[in-house]
Structure formats: C-alpha cells, structure tokens
VOGU-3710 file (C-alpha; in Angstrom, 3 decimals, decimal comma):
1> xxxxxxxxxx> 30,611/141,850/206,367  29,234/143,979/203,649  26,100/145,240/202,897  24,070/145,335/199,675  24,516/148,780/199,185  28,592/148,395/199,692  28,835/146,793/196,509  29,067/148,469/192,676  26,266/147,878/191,089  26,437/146,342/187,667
11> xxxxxxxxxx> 23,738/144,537/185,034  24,594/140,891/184,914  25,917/139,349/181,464  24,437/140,938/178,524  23,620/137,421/176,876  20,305/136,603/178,489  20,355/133,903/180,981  18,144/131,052/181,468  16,845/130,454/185,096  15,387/128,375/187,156
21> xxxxxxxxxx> 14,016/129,351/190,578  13,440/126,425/192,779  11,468/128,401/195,652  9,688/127,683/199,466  6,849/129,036/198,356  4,011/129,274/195,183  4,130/131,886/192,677  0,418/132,657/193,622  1,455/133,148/197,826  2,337/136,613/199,511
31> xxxxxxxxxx> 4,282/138,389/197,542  7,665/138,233/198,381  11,464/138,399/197,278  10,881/135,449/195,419  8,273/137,023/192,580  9,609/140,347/192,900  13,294/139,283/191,479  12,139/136,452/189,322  9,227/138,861/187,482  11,962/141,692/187,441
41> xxxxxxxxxx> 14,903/139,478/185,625  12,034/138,140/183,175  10,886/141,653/182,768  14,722/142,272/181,900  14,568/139,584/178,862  15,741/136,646/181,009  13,649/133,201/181,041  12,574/131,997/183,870  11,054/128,675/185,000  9,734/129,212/188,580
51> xxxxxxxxxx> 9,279/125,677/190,301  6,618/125,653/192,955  7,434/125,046/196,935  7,967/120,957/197,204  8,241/121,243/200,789  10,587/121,407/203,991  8,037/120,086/206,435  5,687/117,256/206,224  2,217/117,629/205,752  -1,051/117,811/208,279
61> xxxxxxxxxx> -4,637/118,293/208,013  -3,762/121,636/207,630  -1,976/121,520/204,457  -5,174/120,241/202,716  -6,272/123,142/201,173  -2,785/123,920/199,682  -2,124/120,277/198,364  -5,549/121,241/196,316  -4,544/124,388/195,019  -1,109/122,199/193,885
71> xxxxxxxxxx> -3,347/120,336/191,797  -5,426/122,942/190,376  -2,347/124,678/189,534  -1,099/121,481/187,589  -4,397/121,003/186,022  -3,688/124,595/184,787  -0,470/124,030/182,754  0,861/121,216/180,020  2,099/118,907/182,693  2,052/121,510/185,933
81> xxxxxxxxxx> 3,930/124,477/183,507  2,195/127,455/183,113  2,809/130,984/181,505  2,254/133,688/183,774  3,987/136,626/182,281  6,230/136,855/179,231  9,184/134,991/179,618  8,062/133,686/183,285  7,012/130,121/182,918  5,333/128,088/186,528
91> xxxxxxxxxx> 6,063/124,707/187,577  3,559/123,325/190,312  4,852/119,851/190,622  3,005/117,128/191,920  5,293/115,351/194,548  4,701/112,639/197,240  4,857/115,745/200,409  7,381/113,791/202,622  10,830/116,337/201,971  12,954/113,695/204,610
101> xxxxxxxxxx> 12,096/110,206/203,200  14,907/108,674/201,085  11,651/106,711/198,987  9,779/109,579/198,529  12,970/111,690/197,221  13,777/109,536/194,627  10,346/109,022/193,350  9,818/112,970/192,985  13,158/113,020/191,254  12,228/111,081/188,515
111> xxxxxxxxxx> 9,007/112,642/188,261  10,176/115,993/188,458  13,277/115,137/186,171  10,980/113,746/184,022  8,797/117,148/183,148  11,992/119,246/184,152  14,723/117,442/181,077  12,029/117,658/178,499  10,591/121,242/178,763  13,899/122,621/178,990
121> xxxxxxxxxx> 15,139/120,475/175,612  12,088/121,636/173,817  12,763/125,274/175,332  16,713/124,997/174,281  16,707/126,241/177,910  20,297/125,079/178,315  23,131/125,588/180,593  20,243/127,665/183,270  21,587/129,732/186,601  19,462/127,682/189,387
131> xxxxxxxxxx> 18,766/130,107/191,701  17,563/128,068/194,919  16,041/129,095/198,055  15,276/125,626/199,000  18,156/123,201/200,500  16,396/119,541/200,520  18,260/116,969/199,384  15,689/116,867/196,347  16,763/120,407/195,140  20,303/119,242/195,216
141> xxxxxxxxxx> 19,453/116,414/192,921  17,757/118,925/190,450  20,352/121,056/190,604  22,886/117,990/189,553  20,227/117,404/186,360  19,853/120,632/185,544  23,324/120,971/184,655  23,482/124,639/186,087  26,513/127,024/185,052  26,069/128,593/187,921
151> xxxxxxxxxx> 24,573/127,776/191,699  23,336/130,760/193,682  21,756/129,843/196,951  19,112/132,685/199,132  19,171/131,531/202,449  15,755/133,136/203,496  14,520/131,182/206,007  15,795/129,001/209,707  14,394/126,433/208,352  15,894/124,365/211,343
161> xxxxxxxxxx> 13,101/126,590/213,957  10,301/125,991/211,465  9,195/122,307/212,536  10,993/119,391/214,372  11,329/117,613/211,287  13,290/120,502/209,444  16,082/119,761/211,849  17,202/116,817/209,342  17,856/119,744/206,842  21,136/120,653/208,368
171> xxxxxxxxxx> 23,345/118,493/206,509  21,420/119,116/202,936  21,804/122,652/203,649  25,539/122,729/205,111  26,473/120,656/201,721  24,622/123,127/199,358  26,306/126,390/201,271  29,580/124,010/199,993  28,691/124,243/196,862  26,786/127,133/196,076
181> xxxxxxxxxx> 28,771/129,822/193,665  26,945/132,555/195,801  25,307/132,717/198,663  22,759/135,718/199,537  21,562/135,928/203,194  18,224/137,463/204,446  19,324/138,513/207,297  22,280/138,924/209,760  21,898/135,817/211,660  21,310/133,571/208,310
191> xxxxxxxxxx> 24,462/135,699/207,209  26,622/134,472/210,717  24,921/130,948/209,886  26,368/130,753/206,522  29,655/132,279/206,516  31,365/129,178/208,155  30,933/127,138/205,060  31,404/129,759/201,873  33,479/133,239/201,485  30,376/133,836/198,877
201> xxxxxxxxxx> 27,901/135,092/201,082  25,940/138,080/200,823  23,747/140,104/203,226  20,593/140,888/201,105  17,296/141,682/203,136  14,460/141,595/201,472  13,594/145,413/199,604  10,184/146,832/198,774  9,186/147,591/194,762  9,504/151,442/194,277
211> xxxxxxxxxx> 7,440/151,889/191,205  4,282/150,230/193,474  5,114/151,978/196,659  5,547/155,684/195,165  2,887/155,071/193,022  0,324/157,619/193,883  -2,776/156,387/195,595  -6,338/157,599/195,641  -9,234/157,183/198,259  -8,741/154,828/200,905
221> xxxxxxxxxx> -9,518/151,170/200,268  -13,324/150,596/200,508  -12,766/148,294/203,682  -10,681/150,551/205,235  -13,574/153,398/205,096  -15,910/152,170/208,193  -12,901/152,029/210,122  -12,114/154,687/213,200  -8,877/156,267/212,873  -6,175/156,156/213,881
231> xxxxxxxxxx> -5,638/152,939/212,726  -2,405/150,656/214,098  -1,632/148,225/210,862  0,061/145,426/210,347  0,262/143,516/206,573  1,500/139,846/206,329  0,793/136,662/207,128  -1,474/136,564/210,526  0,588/133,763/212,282  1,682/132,138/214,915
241> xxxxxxxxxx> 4,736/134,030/215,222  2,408/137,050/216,112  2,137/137,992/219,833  -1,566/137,683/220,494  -1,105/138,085/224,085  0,390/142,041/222,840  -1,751/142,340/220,475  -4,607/141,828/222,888  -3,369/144,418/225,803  -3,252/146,725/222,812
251> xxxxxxxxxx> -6,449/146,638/221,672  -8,010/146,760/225,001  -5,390/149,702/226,043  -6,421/151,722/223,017  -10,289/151,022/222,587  -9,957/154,323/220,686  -7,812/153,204/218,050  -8,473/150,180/215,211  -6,415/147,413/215,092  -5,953/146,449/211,626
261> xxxxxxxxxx> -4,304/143,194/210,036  -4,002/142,768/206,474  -3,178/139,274/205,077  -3,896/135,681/205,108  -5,075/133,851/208,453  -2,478/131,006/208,890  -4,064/130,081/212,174  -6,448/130,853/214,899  -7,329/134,399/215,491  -10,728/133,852/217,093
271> xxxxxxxxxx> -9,708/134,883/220,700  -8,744/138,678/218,715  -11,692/138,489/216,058  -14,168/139,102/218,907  -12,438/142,578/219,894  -14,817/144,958/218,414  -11,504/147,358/217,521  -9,654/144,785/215,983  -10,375/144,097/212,163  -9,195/141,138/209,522
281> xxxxxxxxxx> -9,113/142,209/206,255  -7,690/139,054/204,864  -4,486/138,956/201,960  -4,541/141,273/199,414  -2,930/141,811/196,281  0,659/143,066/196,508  -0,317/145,990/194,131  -3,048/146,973/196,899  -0,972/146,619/199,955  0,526/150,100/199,688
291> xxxxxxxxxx> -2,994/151,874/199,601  -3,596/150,245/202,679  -0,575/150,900/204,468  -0,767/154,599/203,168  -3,989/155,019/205,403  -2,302/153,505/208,294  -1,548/156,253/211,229  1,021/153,941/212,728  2,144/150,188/211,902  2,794/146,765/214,037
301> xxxxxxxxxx> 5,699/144,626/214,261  4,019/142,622/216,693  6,473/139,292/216,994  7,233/137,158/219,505  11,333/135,949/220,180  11,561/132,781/219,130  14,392/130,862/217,809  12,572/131,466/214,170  12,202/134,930/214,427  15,519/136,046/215,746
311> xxxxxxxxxx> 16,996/134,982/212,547  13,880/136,629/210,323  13,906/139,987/208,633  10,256/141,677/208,399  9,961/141,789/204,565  6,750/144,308/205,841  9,557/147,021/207,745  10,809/148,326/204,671  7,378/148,905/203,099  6,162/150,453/205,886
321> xxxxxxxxxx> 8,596/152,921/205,925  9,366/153,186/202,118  5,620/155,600/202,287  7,162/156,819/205,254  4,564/155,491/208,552  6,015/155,291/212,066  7,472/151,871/212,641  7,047/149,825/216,360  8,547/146,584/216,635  8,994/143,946/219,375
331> xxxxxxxxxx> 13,166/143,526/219,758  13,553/141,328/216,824  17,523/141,245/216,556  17,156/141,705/212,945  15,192/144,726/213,486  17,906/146,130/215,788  20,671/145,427/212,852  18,063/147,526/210,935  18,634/150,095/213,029  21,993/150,509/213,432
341> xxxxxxxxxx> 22,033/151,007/209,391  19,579/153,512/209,342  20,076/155,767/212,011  17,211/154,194/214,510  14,238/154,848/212,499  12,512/152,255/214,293  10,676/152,000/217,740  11,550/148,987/219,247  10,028/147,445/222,260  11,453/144,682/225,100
351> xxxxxxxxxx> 7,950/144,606/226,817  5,010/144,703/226,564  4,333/147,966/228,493  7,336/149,850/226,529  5,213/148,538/223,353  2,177/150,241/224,598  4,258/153,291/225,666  6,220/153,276/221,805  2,809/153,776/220,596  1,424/156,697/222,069
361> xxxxxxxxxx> 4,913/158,033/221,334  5,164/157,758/217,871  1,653/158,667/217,616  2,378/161,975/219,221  5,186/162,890/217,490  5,103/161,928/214,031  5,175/164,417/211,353  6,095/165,105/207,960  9,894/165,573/208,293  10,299/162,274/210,360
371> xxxxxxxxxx> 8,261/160,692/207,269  10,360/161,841/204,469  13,161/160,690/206,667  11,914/157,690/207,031  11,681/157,544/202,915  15,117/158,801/202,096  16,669/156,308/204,572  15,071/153,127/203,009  15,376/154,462/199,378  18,565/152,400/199,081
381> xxxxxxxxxx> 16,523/149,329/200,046  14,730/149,317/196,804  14,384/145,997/195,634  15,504/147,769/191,741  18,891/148,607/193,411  19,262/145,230/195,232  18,667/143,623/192,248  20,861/145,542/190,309  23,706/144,765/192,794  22,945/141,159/192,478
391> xxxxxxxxxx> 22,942/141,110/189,142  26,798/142,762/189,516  27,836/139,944/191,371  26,244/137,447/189,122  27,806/139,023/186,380  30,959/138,753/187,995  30,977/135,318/188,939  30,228/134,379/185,551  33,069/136,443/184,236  35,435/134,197/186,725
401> xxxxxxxxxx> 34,201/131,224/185,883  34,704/132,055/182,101  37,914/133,387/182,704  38,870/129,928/184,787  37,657/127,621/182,092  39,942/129,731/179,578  43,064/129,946/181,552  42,496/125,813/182,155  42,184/124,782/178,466  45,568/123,608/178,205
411> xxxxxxxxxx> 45,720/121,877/181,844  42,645/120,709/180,589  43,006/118,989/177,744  46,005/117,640/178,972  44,868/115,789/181,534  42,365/114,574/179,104  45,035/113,483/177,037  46,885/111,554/180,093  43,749/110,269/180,958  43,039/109,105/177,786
421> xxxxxxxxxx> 46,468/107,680/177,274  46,520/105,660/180,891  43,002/104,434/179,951  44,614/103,008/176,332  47,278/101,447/178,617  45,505/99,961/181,056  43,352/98,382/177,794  46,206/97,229/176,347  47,622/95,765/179,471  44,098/93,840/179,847
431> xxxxxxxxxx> 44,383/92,747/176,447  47,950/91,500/177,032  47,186/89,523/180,000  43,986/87,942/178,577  45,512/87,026/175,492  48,374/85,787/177,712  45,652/83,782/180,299  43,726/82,465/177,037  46,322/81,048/174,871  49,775/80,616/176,920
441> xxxxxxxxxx> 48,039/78,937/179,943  45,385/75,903/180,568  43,060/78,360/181,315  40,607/76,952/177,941  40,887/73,564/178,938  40,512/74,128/182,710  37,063/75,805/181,200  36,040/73,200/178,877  36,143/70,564/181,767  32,785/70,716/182,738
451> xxxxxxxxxx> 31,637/70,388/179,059  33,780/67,397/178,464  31,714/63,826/178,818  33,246/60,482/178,274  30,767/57,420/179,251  32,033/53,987/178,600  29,929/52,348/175,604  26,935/49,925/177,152  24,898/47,580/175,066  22,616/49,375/173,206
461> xxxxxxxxxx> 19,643/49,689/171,050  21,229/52,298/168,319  24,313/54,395/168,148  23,440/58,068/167,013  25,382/60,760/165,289  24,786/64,214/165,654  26,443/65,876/162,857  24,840/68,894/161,358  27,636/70,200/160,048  27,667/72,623/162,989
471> xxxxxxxxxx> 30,354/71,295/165,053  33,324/72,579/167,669  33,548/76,320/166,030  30,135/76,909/165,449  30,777/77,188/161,596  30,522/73,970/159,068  33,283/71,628/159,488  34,498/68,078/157,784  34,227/66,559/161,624  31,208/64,251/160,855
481> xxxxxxxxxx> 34,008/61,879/159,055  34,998/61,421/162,733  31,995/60,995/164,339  31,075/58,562/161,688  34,300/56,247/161,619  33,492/56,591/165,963  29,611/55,346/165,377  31,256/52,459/162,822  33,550/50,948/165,026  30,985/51,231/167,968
491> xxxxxxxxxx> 29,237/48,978/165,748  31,236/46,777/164,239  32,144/46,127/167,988  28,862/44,898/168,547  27,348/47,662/170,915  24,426/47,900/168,464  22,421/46,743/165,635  21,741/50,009/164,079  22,866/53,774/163,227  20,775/56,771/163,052
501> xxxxxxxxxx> 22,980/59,790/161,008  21,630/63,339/161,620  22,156/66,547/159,563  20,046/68,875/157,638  23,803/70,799/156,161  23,319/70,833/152,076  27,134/72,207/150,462  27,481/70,382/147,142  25,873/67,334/148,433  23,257/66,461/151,586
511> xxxxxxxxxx> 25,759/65,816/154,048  23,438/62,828/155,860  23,996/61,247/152,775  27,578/61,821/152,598  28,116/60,268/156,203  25,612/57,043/155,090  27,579/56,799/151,793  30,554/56,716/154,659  29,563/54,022/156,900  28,058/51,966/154,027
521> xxxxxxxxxx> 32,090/52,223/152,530  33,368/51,020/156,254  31,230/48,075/156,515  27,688/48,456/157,867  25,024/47,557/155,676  22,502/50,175/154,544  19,517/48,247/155,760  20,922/49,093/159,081  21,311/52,782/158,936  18,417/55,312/159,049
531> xxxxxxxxxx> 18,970/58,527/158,045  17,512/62,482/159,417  17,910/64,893/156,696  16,437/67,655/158,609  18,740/68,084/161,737  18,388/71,579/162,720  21,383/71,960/165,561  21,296/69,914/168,252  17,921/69,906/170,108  15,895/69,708/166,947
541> xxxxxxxxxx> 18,114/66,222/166,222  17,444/65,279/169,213  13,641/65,606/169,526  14,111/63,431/166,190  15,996/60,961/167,439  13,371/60,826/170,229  10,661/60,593/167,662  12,724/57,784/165,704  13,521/55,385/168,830  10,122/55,775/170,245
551> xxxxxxxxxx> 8,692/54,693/166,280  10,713/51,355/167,427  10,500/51,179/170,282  14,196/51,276/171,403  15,524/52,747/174,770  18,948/52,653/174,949  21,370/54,609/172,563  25,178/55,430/172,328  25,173/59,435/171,242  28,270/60,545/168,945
561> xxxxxxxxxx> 28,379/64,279/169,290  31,907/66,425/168,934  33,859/66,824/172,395  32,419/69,381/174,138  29,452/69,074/173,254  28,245/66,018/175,553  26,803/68,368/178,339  24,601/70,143/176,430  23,359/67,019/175,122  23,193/65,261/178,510
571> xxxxxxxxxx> 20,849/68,001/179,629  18,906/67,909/176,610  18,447/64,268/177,087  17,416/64,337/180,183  14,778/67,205/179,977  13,130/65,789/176,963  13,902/62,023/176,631  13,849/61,047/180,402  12,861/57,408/180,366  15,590/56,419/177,555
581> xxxxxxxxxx> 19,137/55,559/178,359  21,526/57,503/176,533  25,340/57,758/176,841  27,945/60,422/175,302  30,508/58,847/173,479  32,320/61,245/171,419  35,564/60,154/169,721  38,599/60,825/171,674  40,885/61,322/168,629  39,727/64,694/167,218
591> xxxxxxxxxx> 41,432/66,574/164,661  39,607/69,921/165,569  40,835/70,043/169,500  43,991/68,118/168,637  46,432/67,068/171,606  45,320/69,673/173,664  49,225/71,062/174,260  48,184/74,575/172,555  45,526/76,865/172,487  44,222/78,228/168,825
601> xxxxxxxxxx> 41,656/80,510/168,513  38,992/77,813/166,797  39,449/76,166/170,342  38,230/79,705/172,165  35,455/79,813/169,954  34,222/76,400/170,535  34,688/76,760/173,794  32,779/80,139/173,925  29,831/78,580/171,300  29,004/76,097/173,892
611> xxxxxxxxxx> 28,946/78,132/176,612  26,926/80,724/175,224  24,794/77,468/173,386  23,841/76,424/177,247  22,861/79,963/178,082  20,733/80,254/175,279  19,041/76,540/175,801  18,372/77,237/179,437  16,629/80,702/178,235  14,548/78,920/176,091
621> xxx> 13,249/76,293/177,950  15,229/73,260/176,364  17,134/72,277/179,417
//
C-alpha cells in the first residue's frame, strides 16, 4: 500500500478541467476535505460545480432544521446554483430525502438531471471529472448523465456504521468502487475495504491548509479570554461518537483545568454543559479554528470504538499538531496507523484511567522541541501537497485514457465498420424475407380476410354505390364502372326499385354523373337513380345515404363498395345507421384485385389503406 507522500507529485492536465463534486455534505458545513480541494482546484483555474449532500440516511425530526437551510440555499441561487467564489458554482438540490427508495430515486433524477443538463449546456461545461464522495444509487445515475471523462471516487466515510438503513448502500458502493477510474481512501480501513474491488485505490487522509494554520495569530479569541488555563481542546463536531462518560471523569479529575469544545452541537450535551469547567463555544469559521487551537495547552481525541470510528481518520489530528499542541487520543486504529508514520507523536489511550494519566503526561512534558517536532512531522500532510499528488495521478489517468483511445482508433473504427456492415445485412436480410413473405406467399390475402364481406343480395329498398373515386389503392381509379355494372344488374334482377350513386371526384367530368350517365346507358331509367355529388370518402357518403333513405323513408339497402372495403362499412353502418338493414355486396369480378394468384404492390397498398382507414375511423369516433 502506498502512501500519499510515496507518490511524485505532478499538476494535473494543463487544459483546465471541468468538475463536478457530488459531496455528503453542504458547502456551508464544517470545513472539511471536501471545500478545501474543491476551493483549491477552482482557485487553480478549474470550474467547479459543487452539488449539495442528497443524503445516505433517511430523515427524522432532527433533520428539520437542515431540510430548511436546503431551501434557503435554493432560494439563494437560479434554480438551487449559486456562485460562491470565482469559478466555484453551488448546487443545493431539492430532493424527496429517502436515498433507498427506488420511487424517490427516479423522481430526484429527473429533477436533478433536469437543472444539472441545462446549466452545464449553457456553461459549455462539457466532458466534467465527477469527483464523488457519495455512492447512492442516485449519484451513479448522475454520473451516467453527466457523461464524465473521468470517475474518481473518495471513500470518506463507513457509511455502512452510520445508520441501519445505510447498510443497503453496499451494493451501490461495491458497483461504483467497479467503476471508479480512481479511488482515494480516508483512511486505512476504508483503504482494506476498497482494495478488493479496484487496483486504483489511494490512501489519502484528510490534510490541514498551511497558509491558515501558519498564519500568524494575534490575541486569543475573545471567548477564549474568561477561560482558566490550561485549557484541554477539542474542535469538531460535538457528537455522539464523543465519549461523554471520559469526557466527564476528566472534567471532574481536573477541576483545575477548562474543558473546551469548539464546534457544532449535533446532539445532547446537557449532562456536560452543567460542569462549571467545561465550556461550548459552538462552530466556528475554519479561518478561526487555528487561533483557537493555538491557545489550547493540550487537545482531545475523545472517541469512543465503534464500528464507525475504527474506520474514521480525525480530520482535527493533523491540525492540532500542524501548530504543534500535544495530541491524546482514545485507541482509534486509524490513529495508531498515524503513528506508526510519524514516529508516535501521539498519546494514545485504551482506558479511561491511561487517558487521565496521558494527560498529566503530556502536560508535564511538553515543550518547544517536541512542538516543532510535532510541525515538521505533519508538514507533509499539507493538504497543498496532497493535492498536488492527486492532481499527479489525475493527470496521469487522463494521459492513459488519451493514450488508450489513440492506440484504439483503428480497432475502433473497425468494429464500427463491422458493426455497421452486419447491421446493413441483417436490414437487407429483413427486407429480403418481407418482400419474400409479402409478395411470394398468401400472406396479403390471409390479411385481407377479415376485410373481405360477401352477403347474399335480400330484397331491398335501394342499392347504393360508394364510389368516390377513392377506391382499393387509396388513389383515383376507373373502378366505379364496376361497381356500377354490379348496382345495374342488382337491379335489373329485381332486388330494388332504385339507385343512389355517390362521389364528390371532379377529373374532366363529375364522376356521379359519369356513373348515372352509366347506368342510364345499361338500362335503368333516370327517374330511378338519385345522385350525391358531394361524397367525401366513405363515412361522409354514408351519413348521406343515411340522410337520403331516412328523406324516404326506406330501410333496407344493398351497399356496392370495392372488395375490401365491406368491413369498414359494416362498422360504419352499424355505429351510425343502426335501425336500417344494410348488406355488402361488392362485385366479385374485380379488375383491381384480379384472380388473387399474385401479389402486386397496388394490392399491399390497398390492403395497408384499409387497415390504417379502420385505425383512423376508430380514433375518430366513426366506428
């Protein structure tokens, strides 16, 4: 395993990146790795969009007052986005807090995708490195619409220890480790956790800013003032991972000295608050911390072992000793790995009574050549030289990615040619075998059955012809002469006393005139023919035919339409004509259709015309 400082350091790609941090916590929280690397790379010229914590757990009561703060913070920005620095753009996304529902995931994605695809288009923010230290499934989907070039993942946290609910991030996480380009761990036990699923990981606890730490400080902060020294300090959140039961004997072992804690309350401290040595100075900014911890005589690890913490690197170690203060810790494991890096600097504790003892040791025997030990050992865990070493392997990954996509250009295309070339050849097969199926089998006909009605001709009032000129093909045609000689000899076989001729079709001549001119020529007197020169397709004839039988007062009719073309007029008969009796009776000899024997592509057409004719009548309410 290597350490951070084991590796050369290096800038990462001279072209400025985009990236997007998708991070556990807000960019207004304690301080930590999160805002120091982000502000540092945008510091460095790079953009960064920092998207806001969207959870791990789900929420309680609790959570209340942050869920507010999420919506201030949205209120704040042009759809939650916000400029904090130059080149450091805020997302606080408003999202349904349940990080384990499959519903609630995919709602947030589209929201979230939403915002996220049309800030970066109108940023050009293309092609971003999506630097996550969140592993829910809804990162992973961001990630996939982000379209990152590169994926680096920071485990930070056991997220597994956090809440019983966590536990369902397991497989997320194991699949993101998968896929992650890089992988930078916290701490040695996040390390041991990852390395079974990538070769890409990379021990990187948490460092402490130089340029604030070294910064020279003044008088003592104005709350620290009242305060008897010495003073035993701790900074960070006051938790539940703190050991109030130590921190209790300590104060009442030591009324002489001030217990001082410096951060946010995260839960009940009531049971210490009433110690009249131990103070609560609440969270300060990260720029203030250091004056505080430089009036510190000696400062607190105070943890208890938990499955959490033995995986959890004290961010607060390093900045206590980076301005050189005397160190005593419970026996975090990751505190001991510390130690065996830096040559022991720390006192660490397995009870509570070798706690109490550490502390009048240290106490006792600190001076100023332990402190500037203490300095020059954690120089190298600057957060400017982790950074810088991270950066190196960025910068390297990217190179071998680069150099992967150029030595792959001609496997590359090729397959895209073979690809290409199968998918032409599976086309053309399909085309083959459908132009095979169409017009060298029954297939057509086999189709046109159900259109096909033949009724037997009954006495009737009037034998109708729907013409229109828009027959089998969908186009014009000469078939009326058909339909006409078929309405003739029904007729002049004695089925009924009259013709109605439909069409509203003007070529050189109105074609309702043509097919009376027609009959009149074959034998039936022009008295007995009534004429529609509107037509209009088939249901408008028909409503007219309606219109002209009811006028009447007839009932019964013999309908002459073209072949395939009697179910479409069956239905249309019987949704708007219900109380009449009307049978199909096309002609059987048709010129169009012929003997049936082949298949022409006039015959698909029909075919397809009446299909897509019944589709259309259904959607509009005429059948």
């Amino acid at each position: 395993m290597k350490h951070e400082n084991e590796y050369p350091r290096n800038d990462m790609s001279p072209a400025l990146q985009n990236i997007v941090c998708i991070s556990t916590i807000d960019w207004d929280f304690i301080w930590q790795g999160h805002q120091e690397i982000m502000s540092t790379l945008a510091r460095q010229g790079h953009r960064v969009l920092f998207i806001e914590n969207t959870g791990v757990r789900n929420v309680t009561f609790q959570d209340l007052p942050r869920l507010k703060a999420r919506l201030l913070n949205w209120r704040k920005g042009v759809k939650g986005i916000r400029k904090v620095m130059d080149n450091l753009y805020v997302y606080a996304p408003l999202a349904l807090p349940f990080p384990y529902s499959r519903l609630a995931c995919l709602i947030n994605k589209h929201l979230m995708r939403w915002t996220l695809l049309r800030w970066t288009k109108a940023m050009r923010f293309d092609n971003p490195i999506v630097w996550t230290w969140l592993p829910t499934a809804l990162a992973q989907e961001l990630i996939r619409d982000l379209n990152a070039q590169l994926v680096i993942y920071y485990c930070a946290d056991n997220f597994e220890a956090t809440a019983a609910e966590s536990r369902s991030i397991r497989e997320p996480e194991n699949a993101l480790l998968r896929k992650a380009d890089l992988v930078f761990a916290h701490s040695k036990a996040l390390f041991d956790r990852c390395k079974p699923f990538t070769d890409q990981v990379h021990l990187f606890p948490y460092g402490f800013n130089r340029e604030i730490f070294h910064r020279p400080c003044g008088s003592p902060p104005v709350d620290l003032v009242d305060i008897k020294r010495p003073i035993l300090g701790f900074v960070g959140g006051v938790r539940q991972i703190v050991d109030f039961d130590l921190v209790e004997k300590v104060a009442l072992a030591h009324p002489d000295k001030s217990l001082v804690f410096v951060g946010p309350l995260q839960t009940d401290v009531s049971r210490l608050a009433r110690l009249p040595n131990v103070h609560f100075l609440g969270q300060k900014r990260y720029e203030e911390v250091p004056a505080y911890i430089k009036y510190f005589d000696l400062c607190l690890i105070p943890y208890i072992l938990t499955d959490f913490t033995r995986s959890i690197h004290p961010a607060k170690l390093v900045d206590y000793l980076a301005l050189g203060k005397s160190v005593v810790s419970t026996n975090l494991p990751e505190v001991e790995e510390f130690n065996r890096h830096h040559d022991g600097i720390v006192a660490v504790a397995a009870s509570h009574e070798s706690f109490l003892r550490q502390i009048e040791e240290c106490l006792s025997r600190d001076n100023e050549g332990l402190r500037a030990e203490r300095m020059r050992q954690v120089d190298k865990d600057a957060w400017d030289r982790k950074i810088e070493t991270m950066e190196g392997l960025i910068r390297g990954k990217l190179e071998e990615k680069a150099k992967v996509r150029e030595q792959a250009w001609q496997q590359t295309f090729s397959k895209l040619y073979l690809t290409a070339r199968r998918r032409a050849s599976a086309a053309a097969a399909a085309c083959l075998l459908g132009y095979l199926l169409v017009f060298q089998t029954s297939l057509v006909w086999w189709l046109a059955k159900p259109l096909l009605i033949m009724e037997e001709p009954a006495s009737a009032d009037v034998v109708a012809v729907m013409a229109g000129g828009i027959g089998e093909s969908g186009e014009p045609s000469e078939s009326y002469q058909e339909k006409v000689r078929q309405a003739v000899d029904l007729y002049q076989r004695g089925y009924a006393k009259h013709l109605i001729l439909s069409s509203g079709v003007n070529r050189a001549f109105n074609e309702a005139r043509v097919m009376q001119a027609l009959a009149v020529s074959l034998g039936v007197p022009e008295e007995a023919i009534l004429v529609d020169e509107v037509g209009g397709g088939n249901y408008l004839s028909f409503l007219t035919l309606r219109e002209i039988m009811q006028t009447h007062g007839w009932k019964r009719a013999l309908l002459v339409t073209s072949l395939y073309n009697g179910r479409r007029s069956r239905l249309v008969a019987q949704k708007n004509f219900p109380e009449a009796v009307v049978k199909i009776t096309p002609s059987v000899d048709s010129n169009f259709f012929g003997d049936r024997d082949q298949v022409a592509r006039r015959h698909v057409r029909a075919i397809a015309h009446e299909y897509l004719a019944l589709l259309y009548y259904r959607w509009k309410g005429y059948i």
